[in-house]
Every structure is written in structure tokens, then in C-alpha cells.
N, C-alpha and C positions, 0 to 999 in steps of 0.2 A: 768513290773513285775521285781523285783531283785531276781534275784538266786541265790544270794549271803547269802542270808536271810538263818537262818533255819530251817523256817516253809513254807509251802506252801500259799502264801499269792494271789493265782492266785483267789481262792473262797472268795468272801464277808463275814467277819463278820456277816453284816446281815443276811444272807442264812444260818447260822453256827448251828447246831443244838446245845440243850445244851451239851449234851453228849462230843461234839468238841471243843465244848466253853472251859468246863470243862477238856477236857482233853488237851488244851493248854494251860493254865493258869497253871497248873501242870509242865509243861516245861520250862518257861516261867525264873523264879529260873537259873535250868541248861543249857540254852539258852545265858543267861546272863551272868556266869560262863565260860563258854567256849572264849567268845569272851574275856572277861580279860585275859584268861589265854595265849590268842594268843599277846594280848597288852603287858603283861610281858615279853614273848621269845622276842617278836622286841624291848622291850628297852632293854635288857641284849644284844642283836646283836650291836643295838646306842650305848650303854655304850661300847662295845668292839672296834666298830668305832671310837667315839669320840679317846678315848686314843689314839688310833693308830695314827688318824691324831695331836692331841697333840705334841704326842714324834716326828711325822715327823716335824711337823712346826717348833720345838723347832731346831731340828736339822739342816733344811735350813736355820734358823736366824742366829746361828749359825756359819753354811758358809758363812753368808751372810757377819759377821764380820769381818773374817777370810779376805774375798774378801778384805774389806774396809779398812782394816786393810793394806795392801798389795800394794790397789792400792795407798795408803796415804805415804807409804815407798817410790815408784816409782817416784809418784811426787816430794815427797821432794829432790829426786835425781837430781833434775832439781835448787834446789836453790842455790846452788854456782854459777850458771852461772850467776846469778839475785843479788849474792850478799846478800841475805836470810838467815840469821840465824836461825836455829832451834830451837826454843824456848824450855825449859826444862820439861818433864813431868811433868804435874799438882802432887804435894808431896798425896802422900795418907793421908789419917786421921785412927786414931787408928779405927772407923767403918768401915773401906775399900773404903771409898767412894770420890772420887777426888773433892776439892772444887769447887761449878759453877760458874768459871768467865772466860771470855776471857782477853789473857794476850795483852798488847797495843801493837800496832804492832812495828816493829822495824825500819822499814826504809818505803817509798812509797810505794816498791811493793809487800810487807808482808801488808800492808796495804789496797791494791785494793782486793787484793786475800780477807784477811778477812772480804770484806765489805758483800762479798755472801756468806759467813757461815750466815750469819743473816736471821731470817727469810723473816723479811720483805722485800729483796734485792734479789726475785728470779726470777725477769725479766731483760731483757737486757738494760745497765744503757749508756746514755752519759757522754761525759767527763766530762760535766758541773756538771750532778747529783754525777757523781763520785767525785767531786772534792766536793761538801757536804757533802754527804755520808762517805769517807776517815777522815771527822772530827767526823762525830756522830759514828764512831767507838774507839774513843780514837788518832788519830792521831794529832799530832799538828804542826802545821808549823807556820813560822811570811812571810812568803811569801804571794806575794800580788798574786789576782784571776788569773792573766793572765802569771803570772809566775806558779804559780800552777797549774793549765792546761796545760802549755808548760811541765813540767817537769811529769804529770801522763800520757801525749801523749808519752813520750820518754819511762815509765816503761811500761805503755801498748803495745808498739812495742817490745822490749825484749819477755815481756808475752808470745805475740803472736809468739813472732819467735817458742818459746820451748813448742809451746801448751798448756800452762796453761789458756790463755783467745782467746776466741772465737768471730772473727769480725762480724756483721752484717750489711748490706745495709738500707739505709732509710726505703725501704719498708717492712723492715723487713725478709728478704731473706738471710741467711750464708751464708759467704762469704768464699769460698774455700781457704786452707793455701798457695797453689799457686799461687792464683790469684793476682799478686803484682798490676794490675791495679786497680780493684775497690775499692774505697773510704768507708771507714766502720765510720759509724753513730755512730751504738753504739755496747756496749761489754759484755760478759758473760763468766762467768767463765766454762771451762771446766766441771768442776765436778757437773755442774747446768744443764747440756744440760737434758731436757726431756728422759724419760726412751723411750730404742726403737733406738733414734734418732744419731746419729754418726760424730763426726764430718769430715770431708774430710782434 
């Protein structure tokens, strides 16, 4: 039996005299009425909800800018040492809105770094793949494979010294920044590591 109900629904219809019959079908109207009117108070509650989480979302994004904004200043702090030009802010357009292209990188290791802005490039890449990859971003060299390896082996040590790219072991295990003995497979950029996750 629901008691939530409100009508006594514990007696059978069938058992109902007419008298009862009649005098709930009479109700039946403002029975109905009531329960919308409880449905309106809780969406006007949802509507007052909703907004509220609205304007908070709005305002973590927000920060969340703010953050990225910040943590993108700190790193760049790190490209003199690499020899890393800062490329010039994208020019606005009289609509406000910065043109979508990436600018060609400037030298190899403005080059590895931009290969993991790309979507497609957000697992941990070998030299090998890196040294493809570094051309299907705009980069160009007349350097032949084994010299070109040799030379993104040397800007990914730099990288790695200043934190910007992150070594990995064969089996897939990070490779701690002190660890000067283990041998790293392959590499990921800093700002790619999984949310949560920290590098040492």
C-alpha cells in the first residue's frame, strides 16, 4: 500500500460503495492539482539550483584558466635554457578572436614540445615516432634519420634535465628525474601527464 497516495487505497474499488465511488472521483480534480503544484515548488528549487551551479562552474573554469594561464608563463621560464623562442601572441581579429593555427616551431625543441599540443600525440612517443611526428607538425630538416635521432636524443636530455618532458621505461613505468641509471624507451611531455598523477 502507498501512503504517499491521497486517497486510502488500502479498500478495493471493487468493495467501494457508490456513494465512495462518487465521492472520490470528486477529488480526484484536486488530487491531481495538488500534486503539480508540489512539481512547480521543486522546479522553481532546480531552477534556483541549476543557476547557482551555472555561475559556480563558470567561475572554476574560470580559475581554471587563470591556472593554465600561469602554469604556461613558468614553463616558458624554462626556454632560454633550451634556446626556445617565444613565439609572438596570435594578432587578434577586429571579432576578438585569435586565428586557429599553430605557428611552425622554431628550432627541434620548440618542436618536440609542440608535437603533444596535438591531439592525436597524447601517449608516450619513441625517438623513432618522435622523429616523424616532429615533421607532421611543420618542422623541417634535410638531416638524414640517424642524424635526426641523434640530435632529438640530445634536445630530449636538455628537456628532461628542466622538466619539460617526462622519461618512461620499456614497460611503461616513469622514470624518476634522479634516476640517472635507468634507460628511458620513451617520452611525454610534462603537461600531458594524466590528471591526479605527479611526476617525481
Amino acid at each position: 500500500m502507498d501512503t504517499n497516495l491521497p486517497f486510502d487505497n488500502s479498500k478495493p474499488v471493487t468493495d467501494m460503495s457508490i456513494t465512495e465511488i462518487g465521492s472520490a472521483l470528486e477529488n480526484v480534480t484536486r488530487w491531481i492539482e495538488a500534486e503539480r503544484v508540489r512539481e512547480r515548488e521543486a522546479r522553481k528549487v532546480y531552477d534556483a539550483v541549476t543557476s547557482e551551479v551555472e555561475a559556480k562552474v563558470a567561475t572554476i573554469r574560470a580559475y581554471a584558466e587563470r591556472l593554465l594561464k600561469a602554469n604556461r608563463e613558468k614553463m616558458a621560464a624554462f626556454d632560454g635554457l633550451l634556446g626556445v623562442k617565444q613565439a609572438p601572441a596570435p594578432a587578434q581579429s577586429k571579432f576578438g578572436r585569435a586565428p586557429s593555427f599553430i605557428a611552425e616551431p622554431k628550432n627541434l625543441g620548440e618542436a618536440i614540445l609542440s608535437v603533444w599540443q596535438q591531439d592525436r600525440y597524447a601517449e608516450p612517443l619513441t625517438t623513432d615516432e618522435l622523429a616523424d611526428a616532429v615533421k607532421s607538425i611543420g618542422y623541417e630538416t634535410s638531416a638524414a634519420p640517424a642524424s635526426l635521432k641523434s640530435s632529438i636524443n640530445q634536445a630530449l636530455a636538455k628537456l628532461c634535465k628542466v622538466g619539460r618532458i617526462i622519461r618512461y621505461r620499456a614497460d611503461g613505468t616513469m622514470i624518476d628525474s634522479r634516476d640517472k641509471s635507468s634507460r628511458a624507451r620513451k617520452y611525454l611531455a610534462a603537461t600531458r601527464l594524466p590528471e591526479g598523477v605527479i611526476a617525481e
